[in-house]
mmCIF entry with sequence, helices, sheets and N, C-alpha, C, O atoms, coordinates in Angstrom:
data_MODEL
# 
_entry.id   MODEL 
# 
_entity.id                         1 
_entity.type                       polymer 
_entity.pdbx_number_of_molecules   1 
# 
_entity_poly.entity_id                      1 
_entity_poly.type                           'polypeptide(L)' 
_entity_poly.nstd_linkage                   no 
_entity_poly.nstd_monomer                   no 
_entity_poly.pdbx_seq_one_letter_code       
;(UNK)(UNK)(UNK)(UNK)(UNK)(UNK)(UNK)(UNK)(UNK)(UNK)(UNK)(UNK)(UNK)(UNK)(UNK)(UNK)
(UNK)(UNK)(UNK)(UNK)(UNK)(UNK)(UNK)(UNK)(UNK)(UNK)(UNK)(UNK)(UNK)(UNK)(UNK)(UNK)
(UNK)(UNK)(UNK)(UNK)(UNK)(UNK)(UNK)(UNK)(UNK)(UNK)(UNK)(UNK)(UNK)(UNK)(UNK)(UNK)
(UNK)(UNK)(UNK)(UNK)
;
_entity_poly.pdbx_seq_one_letter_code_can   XXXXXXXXXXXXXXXXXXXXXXXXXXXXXXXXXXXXXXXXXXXXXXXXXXXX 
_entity_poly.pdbx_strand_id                 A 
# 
loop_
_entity_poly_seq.entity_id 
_entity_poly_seq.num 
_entity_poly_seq.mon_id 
_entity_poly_seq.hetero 
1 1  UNK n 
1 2  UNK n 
1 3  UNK n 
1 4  UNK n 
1 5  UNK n 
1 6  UNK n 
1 7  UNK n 
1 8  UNK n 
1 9  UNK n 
1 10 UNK n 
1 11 UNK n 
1 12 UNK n 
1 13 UNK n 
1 14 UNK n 
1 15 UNK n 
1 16 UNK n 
1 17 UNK n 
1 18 UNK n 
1 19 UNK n 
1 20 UNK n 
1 21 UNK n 
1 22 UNK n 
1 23 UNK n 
1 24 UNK n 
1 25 UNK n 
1 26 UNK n 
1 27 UNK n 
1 28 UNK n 
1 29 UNK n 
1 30 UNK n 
1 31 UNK n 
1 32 UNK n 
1 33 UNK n 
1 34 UNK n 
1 35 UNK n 
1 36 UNK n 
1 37 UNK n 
1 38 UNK n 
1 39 UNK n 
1 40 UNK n 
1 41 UNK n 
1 42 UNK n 
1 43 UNK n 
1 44 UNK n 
1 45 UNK n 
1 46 UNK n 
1 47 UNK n 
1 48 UNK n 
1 49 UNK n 
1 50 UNK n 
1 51 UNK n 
1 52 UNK n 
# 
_struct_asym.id          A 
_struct_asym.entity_id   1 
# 
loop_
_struct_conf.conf_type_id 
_struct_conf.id 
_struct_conf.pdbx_PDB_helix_id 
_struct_conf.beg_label_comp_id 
_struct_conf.beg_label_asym_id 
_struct_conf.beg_label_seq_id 
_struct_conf.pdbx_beg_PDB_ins_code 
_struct_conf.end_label_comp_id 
_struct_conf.end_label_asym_id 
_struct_conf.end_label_seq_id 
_struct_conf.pdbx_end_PDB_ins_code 
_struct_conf.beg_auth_comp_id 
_struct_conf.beg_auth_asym_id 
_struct_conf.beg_auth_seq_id 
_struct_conf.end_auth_comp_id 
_struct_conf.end_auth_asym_id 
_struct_conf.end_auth_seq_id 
_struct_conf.pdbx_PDB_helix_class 
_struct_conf.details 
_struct_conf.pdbx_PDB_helix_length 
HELX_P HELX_P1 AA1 UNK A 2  ? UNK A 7  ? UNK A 2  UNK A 7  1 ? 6  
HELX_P HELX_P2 AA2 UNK A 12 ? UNK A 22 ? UNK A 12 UNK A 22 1 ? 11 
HELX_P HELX_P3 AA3 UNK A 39 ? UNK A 41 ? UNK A 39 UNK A 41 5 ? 3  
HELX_P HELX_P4 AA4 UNK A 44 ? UNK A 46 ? UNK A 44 UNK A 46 5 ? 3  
# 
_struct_conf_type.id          HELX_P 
_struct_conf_type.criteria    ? 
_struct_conf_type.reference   ? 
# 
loop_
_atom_site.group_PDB 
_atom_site.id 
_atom_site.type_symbol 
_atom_site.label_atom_id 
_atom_site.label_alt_id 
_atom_site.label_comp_id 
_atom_site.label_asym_id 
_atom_site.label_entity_id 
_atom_site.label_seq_id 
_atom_site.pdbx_PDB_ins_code 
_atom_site.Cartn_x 
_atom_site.Cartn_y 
_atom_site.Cartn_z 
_atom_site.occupancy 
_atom_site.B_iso_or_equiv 
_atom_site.pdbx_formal_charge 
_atom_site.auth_seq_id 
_atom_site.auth_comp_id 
_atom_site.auth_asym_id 
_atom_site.auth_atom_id 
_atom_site.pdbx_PDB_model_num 
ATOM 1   N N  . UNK A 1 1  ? -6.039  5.729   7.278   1.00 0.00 ? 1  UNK A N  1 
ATOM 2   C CA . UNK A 1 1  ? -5.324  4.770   6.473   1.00 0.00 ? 1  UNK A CA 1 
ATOM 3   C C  . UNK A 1 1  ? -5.372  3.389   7.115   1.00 0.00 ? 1  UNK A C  1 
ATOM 4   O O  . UNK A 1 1  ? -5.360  2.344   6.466   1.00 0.00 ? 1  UNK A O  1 
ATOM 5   N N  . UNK A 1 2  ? -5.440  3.491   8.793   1.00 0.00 ? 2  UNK A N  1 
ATOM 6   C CA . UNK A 1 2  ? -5.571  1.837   9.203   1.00 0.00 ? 2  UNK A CA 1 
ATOM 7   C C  . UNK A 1 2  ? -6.979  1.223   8.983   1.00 0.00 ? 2  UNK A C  1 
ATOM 8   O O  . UNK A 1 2  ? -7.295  0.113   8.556   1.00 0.00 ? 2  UNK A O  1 
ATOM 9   N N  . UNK A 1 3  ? -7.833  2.413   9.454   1.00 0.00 ? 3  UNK A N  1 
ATOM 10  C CA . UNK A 1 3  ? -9.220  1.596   8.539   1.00 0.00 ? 3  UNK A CA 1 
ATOM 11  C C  . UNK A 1 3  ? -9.410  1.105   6.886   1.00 0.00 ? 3  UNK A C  1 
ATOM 12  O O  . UNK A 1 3  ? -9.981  0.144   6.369   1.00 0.00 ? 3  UNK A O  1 
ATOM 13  N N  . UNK A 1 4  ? -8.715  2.143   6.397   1.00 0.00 ? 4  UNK A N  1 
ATOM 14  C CA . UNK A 1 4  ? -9.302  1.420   5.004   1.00 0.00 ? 4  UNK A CA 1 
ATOM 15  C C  . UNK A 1 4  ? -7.793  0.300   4.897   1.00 0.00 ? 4  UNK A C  1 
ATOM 16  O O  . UNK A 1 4  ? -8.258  -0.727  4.404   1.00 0.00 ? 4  UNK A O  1 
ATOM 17  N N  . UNK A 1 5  ? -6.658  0.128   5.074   1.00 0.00 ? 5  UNK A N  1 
ATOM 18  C CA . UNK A 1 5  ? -6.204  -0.780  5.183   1.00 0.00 ? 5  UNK A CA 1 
ATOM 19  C C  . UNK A 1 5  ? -6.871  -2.411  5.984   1.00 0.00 ? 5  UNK A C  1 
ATOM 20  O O  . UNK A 1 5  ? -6.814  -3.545  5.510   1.00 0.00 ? 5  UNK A O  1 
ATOM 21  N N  . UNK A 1 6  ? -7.302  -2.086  6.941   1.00 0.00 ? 6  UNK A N  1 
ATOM 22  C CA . UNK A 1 6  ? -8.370  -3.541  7.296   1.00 0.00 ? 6  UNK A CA 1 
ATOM 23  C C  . UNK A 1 6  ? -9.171  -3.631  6.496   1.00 0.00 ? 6  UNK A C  1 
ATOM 24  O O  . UNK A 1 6  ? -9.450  -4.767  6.115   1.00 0.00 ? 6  UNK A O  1 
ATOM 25  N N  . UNK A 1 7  ? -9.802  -2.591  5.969   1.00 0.00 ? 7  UNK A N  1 
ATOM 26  C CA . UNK A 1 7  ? -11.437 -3.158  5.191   1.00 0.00 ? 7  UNK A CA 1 
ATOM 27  C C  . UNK A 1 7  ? -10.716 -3.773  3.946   1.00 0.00 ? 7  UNK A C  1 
ATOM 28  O O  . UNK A 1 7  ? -11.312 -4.724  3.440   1.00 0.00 ? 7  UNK A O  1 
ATOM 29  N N  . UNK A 1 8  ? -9.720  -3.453  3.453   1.00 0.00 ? 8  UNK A N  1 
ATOM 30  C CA . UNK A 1 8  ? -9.345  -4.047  2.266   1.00 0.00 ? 8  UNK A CA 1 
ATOM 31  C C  . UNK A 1 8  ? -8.214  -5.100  2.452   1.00 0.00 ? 8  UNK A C  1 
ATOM 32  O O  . UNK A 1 8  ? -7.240  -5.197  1.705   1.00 0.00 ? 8  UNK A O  1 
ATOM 33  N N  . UNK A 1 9  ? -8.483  -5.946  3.637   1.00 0.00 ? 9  UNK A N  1 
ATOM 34  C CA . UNK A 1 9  ? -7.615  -6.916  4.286   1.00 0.00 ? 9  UNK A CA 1 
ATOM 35  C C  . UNK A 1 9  ? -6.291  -6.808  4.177   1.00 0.00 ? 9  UNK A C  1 
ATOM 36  O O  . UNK A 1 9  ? -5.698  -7.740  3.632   1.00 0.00 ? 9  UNK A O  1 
ATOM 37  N N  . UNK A 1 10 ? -5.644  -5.826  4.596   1.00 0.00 ? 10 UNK A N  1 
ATOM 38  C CA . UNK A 1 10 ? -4.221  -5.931  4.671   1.00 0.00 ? 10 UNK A CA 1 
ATOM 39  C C  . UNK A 1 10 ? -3.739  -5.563  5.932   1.00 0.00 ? 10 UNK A C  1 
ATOM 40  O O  . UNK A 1 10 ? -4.527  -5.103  6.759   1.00 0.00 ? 10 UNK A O  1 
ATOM 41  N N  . UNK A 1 11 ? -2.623  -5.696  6.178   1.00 0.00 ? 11 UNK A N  1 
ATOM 42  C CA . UNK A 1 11 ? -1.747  -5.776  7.833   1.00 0.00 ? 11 UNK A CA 1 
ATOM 43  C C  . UNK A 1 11 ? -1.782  -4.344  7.883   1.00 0.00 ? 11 UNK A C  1 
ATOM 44  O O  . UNK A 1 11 ? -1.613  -4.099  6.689   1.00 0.00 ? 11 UNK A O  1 
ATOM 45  N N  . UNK A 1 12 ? -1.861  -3.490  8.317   1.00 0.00 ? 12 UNK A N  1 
ATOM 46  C CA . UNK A 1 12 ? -1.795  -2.151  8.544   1.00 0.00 ? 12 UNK A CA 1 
ATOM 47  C C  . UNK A 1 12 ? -0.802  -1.705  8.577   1.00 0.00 ? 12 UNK A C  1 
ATOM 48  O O  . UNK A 1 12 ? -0.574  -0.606  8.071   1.00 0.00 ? 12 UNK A O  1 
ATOM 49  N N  . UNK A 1 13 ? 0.278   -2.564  9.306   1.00 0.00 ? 13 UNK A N  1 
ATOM 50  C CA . UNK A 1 13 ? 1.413   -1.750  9.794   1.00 0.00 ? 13 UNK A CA 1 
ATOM 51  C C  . UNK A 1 13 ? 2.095   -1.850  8.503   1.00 0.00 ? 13 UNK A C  1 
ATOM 52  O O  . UNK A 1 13 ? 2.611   -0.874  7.958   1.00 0.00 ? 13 UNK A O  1 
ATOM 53  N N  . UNK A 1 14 ? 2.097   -3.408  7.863   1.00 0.00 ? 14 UNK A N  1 
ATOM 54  C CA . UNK A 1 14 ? 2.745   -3.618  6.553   1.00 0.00 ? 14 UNK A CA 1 
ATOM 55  C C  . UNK A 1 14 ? 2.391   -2.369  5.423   1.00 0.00 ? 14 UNK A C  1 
ATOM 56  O O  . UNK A 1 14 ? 3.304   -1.966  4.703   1.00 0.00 ? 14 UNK A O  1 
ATOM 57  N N  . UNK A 1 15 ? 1.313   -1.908  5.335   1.00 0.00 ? 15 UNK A N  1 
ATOM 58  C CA . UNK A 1 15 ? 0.999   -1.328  4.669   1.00 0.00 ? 15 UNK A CA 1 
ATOM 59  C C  . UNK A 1 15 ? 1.107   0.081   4.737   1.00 0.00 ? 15 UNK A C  1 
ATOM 60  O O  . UNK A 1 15 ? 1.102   0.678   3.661   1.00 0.00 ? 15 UNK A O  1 
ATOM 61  N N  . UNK A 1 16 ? 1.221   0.855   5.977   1.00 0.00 ? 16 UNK A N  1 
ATOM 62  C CA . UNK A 1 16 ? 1.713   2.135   6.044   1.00 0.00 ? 16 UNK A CA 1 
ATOM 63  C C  . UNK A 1 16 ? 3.068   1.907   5.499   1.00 0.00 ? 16 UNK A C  1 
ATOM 64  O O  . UNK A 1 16 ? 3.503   2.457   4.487   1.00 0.00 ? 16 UNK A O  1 
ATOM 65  N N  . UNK A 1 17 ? 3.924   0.770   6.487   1.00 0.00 ? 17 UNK A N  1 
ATOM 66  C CA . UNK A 1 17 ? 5.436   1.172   5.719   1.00 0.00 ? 17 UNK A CA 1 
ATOM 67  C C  . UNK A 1 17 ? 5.034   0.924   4.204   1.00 0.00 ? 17 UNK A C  1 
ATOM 68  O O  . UNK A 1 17 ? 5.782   1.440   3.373   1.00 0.00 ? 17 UNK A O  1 
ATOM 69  N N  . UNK A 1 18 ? 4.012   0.243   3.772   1.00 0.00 ? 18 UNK A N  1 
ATOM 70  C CA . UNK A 1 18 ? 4.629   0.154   2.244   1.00 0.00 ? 18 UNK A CA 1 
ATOM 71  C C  . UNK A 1 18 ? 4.212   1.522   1.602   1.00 0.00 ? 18 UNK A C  1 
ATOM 72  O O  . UNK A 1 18 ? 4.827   2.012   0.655   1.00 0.00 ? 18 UNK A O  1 
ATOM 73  N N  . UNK A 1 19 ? 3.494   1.902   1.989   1.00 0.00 ? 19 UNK A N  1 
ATOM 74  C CA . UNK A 1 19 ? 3.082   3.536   1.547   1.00 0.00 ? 19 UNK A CA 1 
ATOM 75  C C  . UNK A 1 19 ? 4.316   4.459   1.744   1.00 0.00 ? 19 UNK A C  1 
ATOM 76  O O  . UNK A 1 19 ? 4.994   5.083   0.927   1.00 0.00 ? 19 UNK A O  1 
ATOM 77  N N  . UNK A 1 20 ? 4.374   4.365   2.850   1.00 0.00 ? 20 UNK A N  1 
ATOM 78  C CA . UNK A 1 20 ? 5.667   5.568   3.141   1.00 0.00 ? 20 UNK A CA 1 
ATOM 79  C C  . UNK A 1 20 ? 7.012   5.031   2.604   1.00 0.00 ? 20 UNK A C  1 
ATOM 80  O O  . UNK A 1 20 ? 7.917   5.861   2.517   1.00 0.00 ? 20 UNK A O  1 
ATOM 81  N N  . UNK A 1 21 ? 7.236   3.940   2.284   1.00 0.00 ? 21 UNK A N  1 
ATOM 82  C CA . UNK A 1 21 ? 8.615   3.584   1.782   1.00 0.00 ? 21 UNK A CA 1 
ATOM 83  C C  . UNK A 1 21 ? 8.295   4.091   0.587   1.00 0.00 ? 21 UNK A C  1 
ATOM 84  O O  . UNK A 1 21 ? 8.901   5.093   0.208   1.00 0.00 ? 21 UNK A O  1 
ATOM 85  N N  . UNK A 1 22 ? 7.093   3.390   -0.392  1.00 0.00 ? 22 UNK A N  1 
ATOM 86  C CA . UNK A 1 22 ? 6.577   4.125   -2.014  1.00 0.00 ? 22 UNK A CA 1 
ATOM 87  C C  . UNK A 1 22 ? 6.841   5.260   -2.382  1.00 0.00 ? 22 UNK A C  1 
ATOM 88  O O  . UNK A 1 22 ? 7.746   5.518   -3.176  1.00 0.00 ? 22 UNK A O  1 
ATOM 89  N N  . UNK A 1 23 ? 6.020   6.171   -1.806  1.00 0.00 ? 23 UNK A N  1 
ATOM 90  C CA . UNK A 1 23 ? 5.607   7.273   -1.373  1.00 0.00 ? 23 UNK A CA 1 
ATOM 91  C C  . UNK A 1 23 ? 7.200   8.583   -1.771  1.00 0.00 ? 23 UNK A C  1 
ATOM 92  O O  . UNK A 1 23 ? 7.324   9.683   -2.310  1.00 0.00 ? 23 UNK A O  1 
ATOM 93  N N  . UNK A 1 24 ? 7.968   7.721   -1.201  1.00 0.00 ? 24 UNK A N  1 
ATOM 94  C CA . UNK A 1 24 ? 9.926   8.292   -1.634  1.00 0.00 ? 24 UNK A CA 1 
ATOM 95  C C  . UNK A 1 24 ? 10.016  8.206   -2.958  1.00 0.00 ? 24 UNK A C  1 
ATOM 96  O O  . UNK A 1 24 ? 10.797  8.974   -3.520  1.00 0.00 ? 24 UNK A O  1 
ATOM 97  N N  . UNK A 1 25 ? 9.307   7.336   -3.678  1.00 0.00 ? 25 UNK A N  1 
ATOM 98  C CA . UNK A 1 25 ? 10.110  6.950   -5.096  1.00 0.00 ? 25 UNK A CA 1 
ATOM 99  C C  . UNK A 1 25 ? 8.853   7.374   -6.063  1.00 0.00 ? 25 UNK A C  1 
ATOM 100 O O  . UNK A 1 25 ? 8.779   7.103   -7.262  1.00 0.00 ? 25 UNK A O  1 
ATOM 101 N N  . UNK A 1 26 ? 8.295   7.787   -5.622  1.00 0.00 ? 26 UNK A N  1 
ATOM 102 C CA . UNK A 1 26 ? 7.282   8.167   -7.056  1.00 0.00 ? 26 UNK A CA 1 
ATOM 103 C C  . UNK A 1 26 ? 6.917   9.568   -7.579  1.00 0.00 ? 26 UNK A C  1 
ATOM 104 O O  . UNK A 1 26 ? 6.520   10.562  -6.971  1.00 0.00 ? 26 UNK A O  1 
ATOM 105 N N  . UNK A 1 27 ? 7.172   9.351   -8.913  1.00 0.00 ? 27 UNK A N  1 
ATOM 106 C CA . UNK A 1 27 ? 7.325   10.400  -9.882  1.00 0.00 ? 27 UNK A CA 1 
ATOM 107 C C  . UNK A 1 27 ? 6.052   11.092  -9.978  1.00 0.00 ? 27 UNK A C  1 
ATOM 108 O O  . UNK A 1 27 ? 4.966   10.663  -10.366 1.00 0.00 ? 27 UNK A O  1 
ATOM 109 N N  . UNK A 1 28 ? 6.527   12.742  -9.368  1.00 0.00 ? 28 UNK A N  1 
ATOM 110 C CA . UNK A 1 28 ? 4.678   12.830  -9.410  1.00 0.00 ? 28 UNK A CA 1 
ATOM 111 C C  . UNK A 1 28 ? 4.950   13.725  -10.710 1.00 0.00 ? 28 UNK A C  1 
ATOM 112 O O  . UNK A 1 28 ? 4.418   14.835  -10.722 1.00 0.00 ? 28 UNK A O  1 
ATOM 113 N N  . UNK A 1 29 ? 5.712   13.349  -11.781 1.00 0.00 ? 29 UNK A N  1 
ATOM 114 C CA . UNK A 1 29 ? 5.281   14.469  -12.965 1.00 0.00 ? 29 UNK A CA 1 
ATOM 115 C C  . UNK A 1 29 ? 4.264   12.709  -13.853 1.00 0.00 ? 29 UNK A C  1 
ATOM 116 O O  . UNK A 1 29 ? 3.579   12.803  -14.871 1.00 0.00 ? 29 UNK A O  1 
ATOM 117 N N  . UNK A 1 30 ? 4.440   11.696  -13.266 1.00 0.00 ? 30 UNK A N  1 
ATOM 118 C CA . UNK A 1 30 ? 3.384   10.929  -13.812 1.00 0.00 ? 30 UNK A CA 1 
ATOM 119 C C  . UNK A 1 30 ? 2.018   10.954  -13.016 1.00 0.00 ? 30 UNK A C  1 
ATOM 120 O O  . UNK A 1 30 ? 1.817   10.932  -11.802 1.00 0.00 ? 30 UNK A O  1 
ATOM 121 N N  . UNK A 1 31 ? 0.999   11.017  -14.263 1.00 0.00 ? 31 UNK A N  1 
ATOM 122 C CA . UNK A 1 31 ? -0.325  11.561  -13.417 1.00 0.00 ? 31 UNK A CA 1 
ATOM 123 C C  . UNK A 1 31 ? -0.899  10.560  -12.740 1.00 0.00 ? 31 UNK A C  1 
ATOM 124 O O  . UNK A 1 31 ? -1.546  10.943  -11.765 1.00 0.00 ? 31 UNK A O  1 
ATOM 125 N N  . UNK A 1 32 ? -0.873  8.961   -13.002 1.00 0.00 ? 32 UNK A N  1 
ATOM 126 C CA . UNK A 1 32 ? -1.751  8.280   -12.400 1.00 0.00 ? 32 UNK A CA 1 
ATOM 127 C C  . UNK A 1 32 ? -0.615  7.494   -11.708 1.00 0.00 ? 32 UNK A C  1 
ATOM 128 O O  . UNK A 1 32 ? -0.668  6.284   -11.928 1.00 0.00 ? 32 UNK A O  1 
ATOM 129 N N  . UNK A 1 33 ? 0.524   7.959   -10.826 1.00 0.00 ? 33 UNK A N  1 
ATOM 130 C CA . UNK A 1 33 ? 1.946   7.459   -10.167 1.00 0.00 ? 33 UNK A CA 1 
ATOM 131 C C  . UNK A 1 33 ? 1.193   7.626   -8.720  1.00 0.00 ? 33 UNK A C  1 
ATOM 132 O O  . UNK A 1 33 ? 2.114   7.153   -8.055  1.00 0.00 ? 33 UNK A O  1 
ATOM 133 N N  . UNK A 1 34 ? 0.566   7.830   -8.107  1.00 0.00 ? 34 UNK A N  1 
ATOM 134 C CA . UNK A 1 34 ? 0.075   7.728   -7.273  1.00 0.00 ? 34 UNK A CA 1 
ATOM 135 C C  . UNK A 1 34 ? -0.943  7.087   -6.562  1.00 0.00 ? 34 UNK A C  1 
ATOM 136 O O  . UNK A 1 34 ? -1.298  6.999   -5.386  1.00 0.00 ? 34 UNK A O  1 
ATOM 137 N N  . UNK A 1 35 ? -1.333  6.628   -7.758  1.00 0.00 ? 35 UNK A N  1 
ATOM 138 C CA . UNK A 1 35 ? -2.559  5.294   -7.403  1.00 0.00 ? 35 UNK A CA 1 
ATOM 139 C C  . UNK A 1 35 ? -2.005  3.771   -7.172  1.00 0.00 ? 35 UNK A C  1 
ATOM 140 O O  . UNK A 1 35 ? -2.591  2.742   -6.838  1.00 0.00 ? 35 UNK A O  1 
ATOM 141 N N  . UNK A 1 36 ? -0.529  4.068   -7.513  1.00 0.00 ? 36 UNK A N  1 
ATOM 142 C CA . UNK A 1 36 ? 0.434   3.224   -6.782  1.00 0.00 ? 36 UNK A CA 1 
ATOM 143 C C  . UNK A 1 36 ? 0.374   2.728   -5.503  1.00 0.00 ? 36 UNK A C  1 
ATOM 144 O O  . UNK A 1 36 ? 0.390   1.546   -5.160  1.00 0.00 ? 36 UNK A O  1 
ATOM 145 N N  . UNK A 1 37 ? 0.292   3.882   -4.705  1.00 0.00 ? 37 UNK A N  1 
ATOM 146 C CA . UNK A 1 37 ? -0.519  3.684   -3.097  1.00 0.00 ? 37 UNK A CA 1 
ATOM 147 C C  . UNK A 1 37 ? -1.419  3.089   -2.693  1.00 0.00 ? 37 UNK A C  1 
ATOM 148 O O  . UNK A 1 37 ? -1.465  2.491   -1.618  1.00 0.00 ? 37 UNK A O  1 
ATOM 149 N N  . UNK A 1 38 ? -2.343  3.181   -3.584  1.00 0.00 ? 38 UNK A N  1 
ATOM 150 C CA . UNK A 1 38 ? -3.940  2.683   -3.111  1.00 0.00 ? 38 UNK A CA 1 
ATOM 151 C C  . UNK A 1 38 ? -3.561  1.026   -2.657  1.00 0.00 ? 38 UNK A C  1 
ATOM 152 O O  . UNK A 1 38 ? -2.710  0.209   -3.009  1.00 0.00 ? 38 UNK A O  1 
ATOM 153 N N  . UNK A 1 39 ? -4.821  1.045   -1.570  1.00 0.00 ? 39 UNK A N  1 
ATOM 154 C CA . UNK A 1 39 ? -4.766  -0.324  -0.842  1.00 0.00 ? 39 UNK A CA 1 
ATOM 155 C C  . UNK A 1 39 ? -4.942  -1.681  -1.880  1.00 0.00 ? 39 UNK A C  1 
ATOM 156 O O  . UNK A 1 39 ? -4.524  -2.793  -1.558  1.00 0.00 ? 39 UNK A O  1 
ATOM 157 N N  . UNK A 1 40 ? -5.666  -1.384  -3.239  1.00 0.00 ? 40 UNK A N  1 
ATOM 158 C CA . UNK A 1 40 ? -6.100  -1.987  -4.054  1.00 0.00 ? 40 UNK A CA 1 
ATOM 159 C C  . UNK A 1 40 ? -4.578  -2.795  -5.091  1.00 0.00 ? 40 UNK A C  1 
ATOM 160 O O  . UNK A 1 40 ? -4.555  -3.915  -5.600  1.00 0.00 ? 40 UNK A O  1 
ATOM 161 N N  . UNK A 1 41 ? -3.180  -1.432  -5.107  1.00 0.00 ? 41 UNK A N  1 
ATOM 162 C CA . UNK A 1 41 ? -2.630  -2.219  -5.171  1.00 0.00 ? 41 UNK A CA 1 
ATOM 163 C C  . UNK A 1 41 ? -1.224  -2.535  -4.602  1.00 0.00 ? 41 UNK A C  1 
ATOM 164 O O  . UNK A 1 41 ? -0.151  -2.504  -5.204  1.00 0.00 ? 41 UNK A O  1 
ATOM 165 N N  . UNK A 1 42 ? -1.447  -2.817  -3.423  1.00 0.00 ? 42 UNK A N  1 
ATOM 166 C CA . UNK A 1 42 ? -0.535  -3.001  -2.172  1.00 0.00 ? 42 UNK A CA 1 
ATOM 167 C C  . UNK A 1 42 ? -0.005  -4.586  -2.811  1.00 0.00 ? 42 UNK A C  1 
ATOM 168 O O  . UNK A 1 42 ? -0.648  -5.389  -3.486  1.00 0.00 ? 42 UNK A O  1 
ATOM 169 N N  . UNK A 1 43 ? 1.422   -4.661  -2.301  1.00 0.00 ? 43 UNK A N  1 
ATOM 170 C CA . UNK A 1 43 ? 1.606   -6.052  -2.189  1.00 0.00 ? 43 UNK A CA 1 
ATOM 171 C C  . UNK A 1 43 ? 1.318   -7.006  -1.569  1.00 0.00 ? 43 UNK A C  1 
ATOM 172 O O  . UNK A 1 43 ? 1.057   -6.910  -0.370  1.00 0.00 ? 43 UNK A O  1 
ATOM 173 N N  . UNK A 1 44 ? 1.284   -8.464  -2.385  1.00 0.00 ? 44 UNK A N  1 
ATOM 174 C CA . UNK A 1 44 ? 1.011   -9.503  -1.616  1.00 0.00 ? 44 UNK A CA 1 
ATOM 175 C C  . UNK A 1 44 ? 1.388   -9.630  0.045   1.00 0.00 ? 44 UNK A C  1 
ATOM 176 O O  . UNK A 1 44 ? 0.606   -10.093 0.874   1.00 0.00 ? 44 UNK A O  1 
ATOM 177 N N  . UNK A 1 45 ? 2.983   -9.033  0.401   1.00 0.00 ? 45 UNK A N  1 
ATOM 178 C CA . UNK A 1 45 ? 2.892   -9.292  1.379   1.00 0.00 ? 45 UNK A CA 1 
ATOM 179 C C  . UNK A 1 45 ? 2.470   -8.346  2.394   1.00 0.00 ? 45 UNK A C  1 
ATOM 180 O O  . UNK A 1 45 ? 2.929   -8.469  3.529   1.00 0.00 ? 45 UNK A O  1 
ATOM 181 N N  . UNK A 1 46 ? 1.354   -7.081  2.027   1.00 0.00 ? 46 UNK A N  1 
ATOM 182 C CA . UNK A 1 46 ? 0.790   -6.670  2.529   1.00 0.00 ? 46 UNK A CA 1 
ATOM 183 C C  . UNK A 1 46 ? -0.383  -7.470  3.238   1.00 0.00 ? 46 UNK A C  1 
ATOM 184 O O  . UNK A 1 46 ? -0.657  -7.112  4.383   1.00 0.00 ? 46 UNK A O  1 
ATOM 185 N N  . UNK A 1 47 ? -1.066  -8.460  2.710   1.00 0.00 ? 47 UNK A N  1 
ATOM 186 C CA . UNK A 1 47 ? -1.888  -8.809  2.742   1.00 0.00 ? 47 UNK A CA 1 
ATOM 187 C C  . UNK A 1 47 ? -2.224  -9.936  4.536   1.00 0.00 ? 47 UNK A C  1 
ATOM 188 O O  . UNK A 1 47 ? -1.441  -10.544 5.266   1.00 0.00 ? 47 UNK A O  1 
ATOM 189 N N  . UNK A 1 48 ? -3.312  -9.784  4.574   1.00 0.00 ? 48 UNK A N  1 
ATOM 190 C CA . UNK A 1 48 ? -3.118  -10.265 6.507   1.00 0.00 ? 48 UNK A CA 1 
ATOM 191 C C  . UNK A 1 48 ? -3.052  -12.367 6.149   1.00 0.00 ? 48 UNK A C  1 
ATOM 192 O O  . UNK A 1 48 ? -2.492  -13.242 6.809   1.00 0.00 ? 48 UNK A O  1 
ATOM 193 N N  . UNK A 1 49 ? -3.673  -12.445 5.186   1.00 0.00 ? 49 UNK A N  1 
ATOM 194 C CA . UNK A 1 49 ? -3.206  -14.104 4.451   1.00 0.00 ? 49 UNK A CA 1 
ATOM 195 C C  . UNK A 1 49 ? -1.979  -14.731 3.824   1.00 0.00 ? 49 UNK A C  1 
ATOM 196 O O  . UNK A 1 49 ? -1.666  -15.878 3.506   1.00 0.00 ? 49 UNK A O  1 
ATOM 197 N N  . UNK A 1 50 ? -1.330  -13.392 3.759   1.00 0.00 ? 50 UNK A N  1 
ATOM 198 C CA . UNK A 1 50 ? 0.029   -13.574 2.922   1.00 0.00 ? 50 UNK A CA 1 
ATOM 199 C C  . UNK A 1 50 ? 0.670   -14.863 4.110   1.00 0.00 ? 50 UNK A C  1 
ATOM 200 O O  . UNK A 1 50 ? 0.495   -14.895 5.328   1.00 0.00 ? 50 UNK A O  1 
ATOM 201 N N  . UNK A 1 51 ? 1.454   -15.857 3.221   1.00 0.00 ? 51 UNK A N  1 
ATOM 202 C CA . UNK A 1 51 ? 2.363   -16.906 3.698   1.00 0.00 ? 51 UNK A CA 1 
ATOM 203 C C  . UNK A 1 51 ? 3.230   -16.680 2.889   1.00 0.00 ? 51 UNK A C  1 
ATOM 204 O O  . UNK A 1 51 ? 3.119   -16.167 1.776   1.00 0.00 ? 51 UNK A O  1 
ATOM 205 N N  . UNK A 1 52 ? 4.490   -17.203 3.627   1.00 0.00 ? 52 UNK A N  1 
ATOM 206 C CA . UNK A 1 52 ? 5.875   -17.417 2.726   1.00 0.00 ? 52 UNK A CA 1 
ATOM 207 C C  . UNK A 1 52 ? 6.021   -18.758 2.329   1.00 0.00 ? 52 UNK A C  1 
ATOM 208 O O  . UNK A 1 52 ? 6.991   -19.100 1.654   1.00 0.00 ? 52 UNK A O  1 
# 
């Protein structure tokens, strides 16, 4: 997960927690509730460019 988190430019660490915080709240009787995760659509402030 930290590799494909760099290749798809995001902070790693930001991005595990955002997985594992997600990861609590999603409905898996929805079928595509899990592509929620994917690095593709992580939040902005996942991202290693993100500014406030």
């Amino acid at each position: 997960m930290v590799e494909t988190a760099k290749e798809n430019r995001l902070d790693p660490f930001k991005y595990l927690v955002h997985v594992l915080s997600a990861a609590q709240k999603i409905d898996l009787s929805q079928k595509d509730s899990v592509d929620l995760l994917l690095p593709e659509n992580a939040p902005a402030e996942c991202s290693v460019n993100f500014k406030k």
